[in-house]
N, CA and C of each residue as an Amber inpcrd file, in Angstrom:
protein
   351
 -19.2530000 -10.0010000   3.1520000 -19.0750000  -8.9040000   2.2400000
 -18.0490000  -9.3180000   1.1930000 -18.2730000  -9.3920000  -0.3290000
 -17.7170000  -9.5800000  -1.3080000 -16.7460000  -8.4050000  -0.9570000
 -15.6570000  -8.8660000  -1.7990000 -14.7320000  -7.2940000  -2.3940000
 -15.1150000  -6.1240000  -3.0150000 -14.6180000  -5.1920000  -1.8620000
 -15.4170000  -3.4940000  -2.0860000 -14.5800000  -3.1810000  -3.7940000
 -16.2540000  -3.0960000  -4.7330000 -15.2740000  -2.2970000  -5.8890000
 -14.8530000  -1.0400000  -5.6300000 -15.5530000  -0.4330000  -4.7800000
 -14.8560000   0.9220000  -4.3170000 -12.9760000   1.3530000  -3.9160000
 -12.7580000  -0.3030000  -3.3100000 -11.3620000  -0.1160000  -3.0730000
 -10.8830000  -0.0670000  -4.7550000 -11.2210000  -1.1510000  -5.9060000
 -10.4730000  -0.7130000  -6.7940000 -10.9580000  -0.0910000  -7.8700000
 -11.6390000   0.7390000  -7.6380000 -12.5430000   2.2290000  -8.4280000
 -10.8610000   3.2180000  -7.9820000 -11.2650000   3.0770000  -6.6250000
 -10.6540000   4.5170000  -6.0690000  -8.7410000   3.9880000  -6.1730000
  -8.5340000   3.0120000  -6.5050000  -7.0510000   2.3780000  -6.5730000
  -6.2790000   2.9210000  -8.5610000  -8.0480000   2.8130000  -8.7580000
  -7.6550000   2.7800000 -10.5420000  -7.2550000   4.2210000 -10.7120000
  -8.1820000   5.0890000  -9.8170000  -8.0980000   6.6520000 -10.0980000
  -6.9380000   7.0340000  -9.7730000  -6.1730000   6.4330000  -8.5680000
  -5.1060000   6.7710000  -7.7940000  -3.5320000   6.4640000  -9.2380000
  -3.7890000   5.3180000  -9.6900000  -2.7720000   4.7390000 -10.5150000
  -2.5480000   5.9080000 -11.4540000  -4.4980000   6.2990000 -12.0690000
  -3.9400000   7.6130000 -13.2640000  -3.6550000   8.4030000 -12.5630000
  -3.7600000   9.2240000 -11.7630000  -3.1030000  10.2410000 -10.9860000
  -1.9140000  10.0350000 -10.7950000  -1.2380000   8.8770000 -10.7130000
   0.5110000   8.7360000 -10.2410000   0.5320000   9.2430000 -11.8930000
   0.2970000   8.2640000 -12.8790000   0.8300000   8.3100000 -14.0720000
   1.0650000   9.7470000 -14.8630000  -0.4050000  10.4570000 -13.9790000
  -0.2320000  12.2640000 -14.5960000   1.1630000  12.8280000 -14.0190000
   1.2020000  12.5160000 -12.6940000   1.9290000  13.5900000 -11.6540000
   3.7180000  12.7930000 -12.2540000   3.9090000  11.9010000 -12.9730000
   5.2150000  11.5390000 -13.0130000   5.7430000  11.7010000 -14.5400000
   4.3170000  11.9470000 -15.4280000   4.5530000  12.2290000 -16.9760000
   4.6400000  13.8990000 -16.9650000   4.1000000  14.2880000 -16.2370000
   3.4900000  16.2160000 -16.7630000   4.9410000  16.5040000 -15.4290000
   4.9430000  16.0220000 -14.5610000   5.5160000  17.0820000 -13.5800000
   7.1180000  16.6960000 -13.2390000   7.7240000  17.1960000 -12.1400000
   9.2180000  16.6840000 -11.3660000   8.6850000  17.1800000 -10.1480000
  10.0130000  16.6080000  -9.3420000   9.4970000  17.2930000  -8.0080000
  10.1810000  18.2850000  -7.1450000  11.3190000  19.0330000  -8.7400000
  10.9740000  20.5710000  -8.0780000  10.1500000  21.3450000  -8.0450000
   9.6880000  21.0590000  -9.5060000   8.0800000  21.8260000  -9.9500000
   6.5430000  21.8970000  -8.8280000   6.5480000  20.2590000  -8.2990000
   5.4640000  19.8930000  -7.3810000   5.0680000  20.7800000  -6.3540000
   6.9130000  20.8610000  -5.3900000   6.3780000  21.8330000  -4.6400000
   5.9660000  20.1610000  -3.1140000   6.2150000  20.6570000  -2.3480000
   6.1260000  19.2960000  -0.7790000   4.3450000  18.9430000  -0.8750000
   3.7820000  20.0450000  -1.4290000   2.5420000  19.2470000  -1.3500000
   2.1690000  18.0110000  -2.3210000   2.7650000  18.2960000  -3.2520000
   2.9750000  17.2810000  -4.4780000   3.6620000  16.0370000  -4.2780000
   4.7730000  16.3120000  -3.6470000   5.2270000  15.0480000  -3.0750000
   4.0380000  14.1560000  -2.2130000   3.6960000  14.9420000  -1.1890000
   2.5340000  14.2270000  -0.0810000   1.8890000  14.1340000  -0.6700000
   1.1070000  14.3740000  -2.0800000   0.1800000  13.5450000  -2.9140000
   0.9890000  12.6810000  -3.4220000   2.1460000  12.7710000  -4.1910000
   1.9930000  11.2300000  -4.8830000   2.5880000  10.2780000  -3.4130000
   3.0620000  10.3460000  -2.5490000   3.1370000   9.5470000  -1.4310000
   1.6720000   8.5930000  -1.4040000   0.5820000   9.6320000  -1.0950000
  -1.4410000   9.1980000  -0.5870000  -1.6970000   8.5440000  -1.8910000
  -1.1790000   8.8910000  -3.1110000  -1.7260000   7.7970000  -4.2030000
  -0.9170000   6.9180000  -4.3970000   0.0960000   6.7120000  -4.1230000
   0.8510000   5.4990000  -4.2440000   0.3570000   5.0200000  -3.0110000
   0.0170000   5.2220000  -2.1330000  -0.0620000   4.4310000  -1.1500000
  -1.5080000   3.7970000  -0.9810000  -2.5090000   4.1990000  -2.1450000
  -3.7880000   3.9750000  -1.9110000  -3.9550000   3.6710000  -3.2360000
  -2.9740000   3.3990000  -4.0190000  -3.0480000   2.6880000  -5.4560000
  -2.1040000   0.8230000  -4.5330000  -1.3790000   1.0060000  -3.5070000
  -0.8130000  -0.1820000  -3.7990000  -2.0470000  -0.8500000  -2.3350000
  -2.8130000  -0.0790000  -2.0350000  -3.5700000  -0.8540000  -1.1140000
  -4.7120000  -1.7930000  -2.0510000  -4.8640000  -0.9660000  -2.9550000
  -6.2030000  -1.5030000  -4.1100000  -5.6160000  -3.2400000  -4.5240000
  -3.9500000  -2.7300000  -5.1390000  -3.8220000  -3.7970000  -5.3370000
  -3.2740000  -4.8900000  -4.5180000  -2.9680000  -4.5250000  -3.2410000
  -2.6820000  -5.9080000  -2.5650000  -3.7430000  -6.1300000  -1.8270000
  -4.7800000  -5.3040000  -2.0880000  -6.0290000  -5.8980000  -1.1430000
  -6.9360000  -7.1860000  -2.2300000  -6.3530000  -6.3340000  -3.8090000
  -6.9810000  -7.3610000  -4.5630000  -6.2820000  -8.6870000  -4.6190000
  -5.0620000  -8.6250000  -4.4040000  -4.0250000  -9.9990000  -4.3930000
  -4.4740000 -10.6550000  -3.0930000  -5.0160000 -10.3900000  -1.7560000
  -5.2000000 -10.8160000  -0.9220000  -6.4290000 -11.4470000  -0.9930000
  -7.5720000 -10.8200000  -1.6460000  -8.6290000 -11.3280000  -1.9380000
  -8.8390000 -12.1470000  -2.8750000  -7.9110000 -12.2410000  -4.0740000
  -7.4470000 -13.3060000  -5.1460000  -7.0610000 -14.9050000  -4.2650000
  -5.6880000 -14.7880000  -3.2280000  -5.2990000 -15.7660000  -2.7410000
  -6.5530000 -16.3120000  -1.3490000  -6.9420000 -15.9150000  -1.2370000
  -7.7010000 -16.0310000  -0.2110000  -8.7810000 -16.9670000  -0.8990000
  -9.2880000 -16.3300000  -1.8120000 -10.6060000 -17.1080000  -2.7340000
  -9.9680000 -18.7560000  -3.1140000  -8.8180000 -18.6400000  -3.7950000
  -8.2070000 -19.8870000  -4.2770000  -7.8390000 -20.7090000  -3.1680000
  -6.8060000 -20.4610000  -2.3220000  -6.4190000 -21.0330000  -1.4120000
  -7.0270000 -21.7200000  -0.2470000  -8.4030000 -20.6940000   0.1390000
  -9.2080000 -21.0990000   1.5200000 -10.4920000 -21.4220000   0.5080000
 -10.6440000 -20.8260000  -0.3170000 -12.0700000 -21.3800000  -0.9320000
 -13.1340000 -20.0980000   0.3770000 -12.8270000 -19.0780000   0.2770000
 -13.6050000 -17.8840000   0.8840000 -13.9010000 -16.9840000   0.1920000
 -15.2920000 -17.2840000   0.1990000 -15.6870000 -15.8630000  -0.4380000
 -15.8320000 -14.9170000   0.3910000 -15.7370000 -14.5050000   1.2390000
 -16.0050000 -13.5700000   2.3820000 -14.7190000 -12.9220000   2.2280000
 -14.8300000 -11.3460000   2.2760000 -13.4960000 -10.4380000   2.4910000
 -13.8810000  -9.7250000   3.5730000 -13.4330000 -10.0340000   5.3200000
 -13.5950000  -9.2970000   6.2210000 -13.1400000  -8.0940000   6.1630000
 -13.2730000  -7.1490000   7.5040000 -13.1110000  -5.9510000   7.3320000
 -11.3990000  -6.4500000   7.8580000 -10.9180000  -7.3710000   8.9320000
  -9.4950000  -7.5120000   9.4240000  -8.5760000  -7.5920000   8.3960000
  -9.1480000  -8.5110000   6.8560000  -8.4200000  -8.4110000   5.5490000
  -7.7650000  -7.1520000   5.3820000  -9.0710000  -6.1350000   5.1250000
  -8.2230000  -5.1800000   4.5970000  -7.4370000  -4.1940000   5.6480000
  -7.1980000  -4.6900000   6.9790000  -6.4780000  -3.8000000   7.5930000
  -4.9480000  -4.5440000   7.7600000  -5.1450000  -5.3540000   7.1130000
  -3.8080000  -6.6260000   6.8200000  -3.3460000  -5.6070000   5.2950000
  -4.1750000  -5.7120000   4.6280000  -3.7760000  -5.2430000   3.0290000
  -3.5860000  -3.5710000   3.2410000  -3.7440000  -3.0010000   4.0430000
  -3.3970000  -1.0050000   4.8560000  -1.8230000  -1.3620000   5.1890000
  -1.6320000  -2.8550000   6.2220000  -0.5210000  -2.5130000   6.8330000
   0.3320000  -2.8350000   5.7350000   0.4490000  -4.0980000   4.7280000
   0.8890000  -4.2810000   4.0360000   1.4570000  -3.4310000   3.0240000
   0.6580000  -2.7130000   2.6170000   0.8490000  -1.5360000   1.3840000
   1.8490000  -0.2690000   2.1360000   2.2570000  -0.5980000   3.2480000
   2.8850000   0.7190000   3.6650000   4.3560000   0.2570000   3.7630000
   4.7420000  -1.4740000   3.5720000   5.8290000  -1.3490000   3.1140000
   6.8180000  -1.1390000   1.9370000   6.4660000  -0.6540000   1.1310000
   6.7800000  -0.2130000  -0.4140000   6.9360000   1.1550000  -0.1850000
   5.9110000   1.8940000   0.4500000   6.2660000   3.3590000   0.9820000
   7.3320000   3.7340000   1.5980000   7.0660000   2.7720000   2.6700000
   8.5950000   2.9710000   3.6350000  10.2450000   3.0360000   2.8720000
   9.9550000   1.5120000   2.1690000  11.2410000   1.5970000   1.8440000
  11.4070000   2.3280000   0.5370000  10.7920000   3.0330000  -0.1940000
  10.5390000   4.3240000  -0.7490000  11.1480000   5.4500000  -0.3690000
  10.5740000   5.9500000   0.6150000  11.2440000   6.8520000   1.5610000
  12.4380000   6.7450000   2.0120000  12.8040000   5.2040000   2.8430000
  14.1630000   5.0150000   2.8570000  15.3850000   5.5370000   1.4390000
  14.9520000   4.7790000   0.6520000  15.9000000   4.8970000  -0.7940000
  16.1440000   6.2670000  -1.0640000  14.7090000   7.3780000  -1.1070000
  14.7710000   8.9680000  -1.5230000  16.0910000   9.4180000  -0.4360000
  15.5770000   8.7310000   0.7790000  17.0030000   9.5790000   2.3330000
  18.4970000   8.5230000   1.6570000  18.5540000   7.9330000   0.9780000
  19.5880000   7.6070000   0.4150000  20.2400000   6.1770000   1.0880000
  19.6440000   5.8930000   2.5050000  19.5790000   5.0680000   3.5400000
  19.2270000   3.6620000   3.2690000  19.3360000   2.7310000   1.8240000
  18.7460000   1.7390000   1.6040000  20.0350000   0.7440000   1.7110000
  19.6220000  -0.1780000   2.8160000  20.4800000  -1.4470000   3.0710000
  20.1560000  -2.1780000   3.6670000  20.7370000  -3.6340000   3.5750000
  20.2800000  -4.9560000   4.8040000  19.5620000  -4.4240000   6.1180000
  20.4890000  -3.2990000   6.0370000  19.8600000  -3.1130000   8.0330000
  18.1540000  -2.3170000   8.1520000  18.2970000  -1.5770000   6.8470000
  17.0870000  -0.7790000   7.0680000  16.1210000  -1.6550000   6.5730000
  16.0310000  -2.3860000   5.5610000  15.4030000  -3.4110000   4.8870000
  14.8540000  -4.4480000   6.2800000  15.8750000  -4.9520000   7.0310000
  15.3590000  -5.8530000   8.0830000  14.4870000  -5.2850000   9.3910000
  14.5410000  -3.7640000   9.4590000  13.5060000  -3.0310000   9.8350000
  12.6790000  -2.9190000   9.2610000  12.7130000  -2.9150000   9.0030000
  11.0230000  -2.5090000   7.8810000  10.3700000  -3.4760000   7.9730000
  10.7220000  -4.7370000   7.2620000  10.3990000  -5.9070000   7.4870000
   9.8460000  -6.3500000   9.4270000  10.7770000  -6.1370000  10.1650000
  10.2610000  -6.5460000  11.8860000   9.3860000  -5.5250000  11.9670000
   8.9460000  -4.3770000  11.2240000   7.9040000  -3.4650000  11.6860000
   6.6490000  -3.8460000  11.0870000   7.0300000  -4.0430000   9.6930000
   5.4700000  -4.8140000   9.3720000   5.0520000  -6.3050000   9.8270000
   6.2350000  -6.9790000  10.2650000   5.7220000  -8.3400000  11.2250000
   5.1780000  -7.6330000  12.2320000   5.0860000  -6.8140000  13.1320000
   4.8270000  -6.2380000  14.3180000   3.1860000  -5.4980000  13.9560000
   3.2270000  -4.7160000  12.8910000   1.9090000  -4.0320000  12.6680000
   1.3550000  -4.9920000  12.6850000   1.4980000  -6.2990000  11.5250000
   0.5720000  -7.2400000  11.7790000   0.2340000  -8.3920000  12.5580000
   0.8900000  -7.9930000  13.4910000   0.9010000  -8.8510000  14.6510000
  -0.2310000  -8.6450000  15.4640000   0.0480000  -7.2780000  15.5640000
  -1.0350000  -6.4250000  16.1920000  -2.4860000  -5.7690000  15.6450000
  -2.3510000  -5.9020000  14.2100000  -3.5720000  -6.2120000  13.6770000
  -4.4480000  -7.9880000  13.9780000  -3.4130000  -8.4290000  14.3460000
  -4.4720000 -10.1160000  14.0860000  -4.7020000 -10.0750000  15.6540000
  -4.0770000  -9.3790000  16.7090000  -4.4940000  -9.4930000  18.1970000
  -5.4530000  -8.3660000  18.6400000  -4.9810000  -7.6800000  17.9560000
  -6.1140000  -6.3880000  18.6420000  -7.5440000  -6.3140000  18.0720000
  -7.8560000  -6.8120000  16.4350000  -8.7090000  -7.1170000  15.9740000
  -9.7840000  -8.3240000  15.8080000
């Protein structure tokens, strides 16, 4: 299976949607549901693109054209560290220590993505 354009159809839509929700709005105005949207589009705008960076290096590097389905659950776990430490920074909590968590948690997700899959 070539690379789903669907992942970056639905990555492109996600990007204009951040760009509306951060030009038109704030996030007293939003309201918590607003937040938990731009959380799901940032988080499904940065899967588009590191699934496309994964599928970029992959092509060059291994000479594969094939994008398994385990790829993109590598490029899911991946994209959720930018969120995290997102979240960290908003709780005000951003340092070496939380940073080196984050980091042993996404070694760990994908640890367990390449064994369980």
């Amino acid at each position: 299976m070539k690379h789903n354009r669907l992942v970056v159809l639905v990555s492109i839509i996600g990007l204009a949607a951040l760009f509306i929700m951060l030009n038109f709005t704030s996030p007293t105005e939003i309201g918590p549901f607003g937040v938990l949207l731009f959380f799901t589009t940032l988080y499904v705008t940065l899967f588009g693109i590191i699934s496309l960076i994964l599928w970029t290096f992959y092509r060059l590097a291994f000479k594969k054209e094939v994008f398994r389905n385990k790829d993109y659950l590598y490029a899911a776990v991946m994209a959720f560290g930018p969120i995290m430490t997102l979240m960290a920074r908003s709780f005000g909590a951003i340092n070496i220590w939380t940073i080196s968590l984050i980091l042993i948690f996404l070694i760990l997700a994908e640890f367990l993505v390449a064994k369980r899959v």
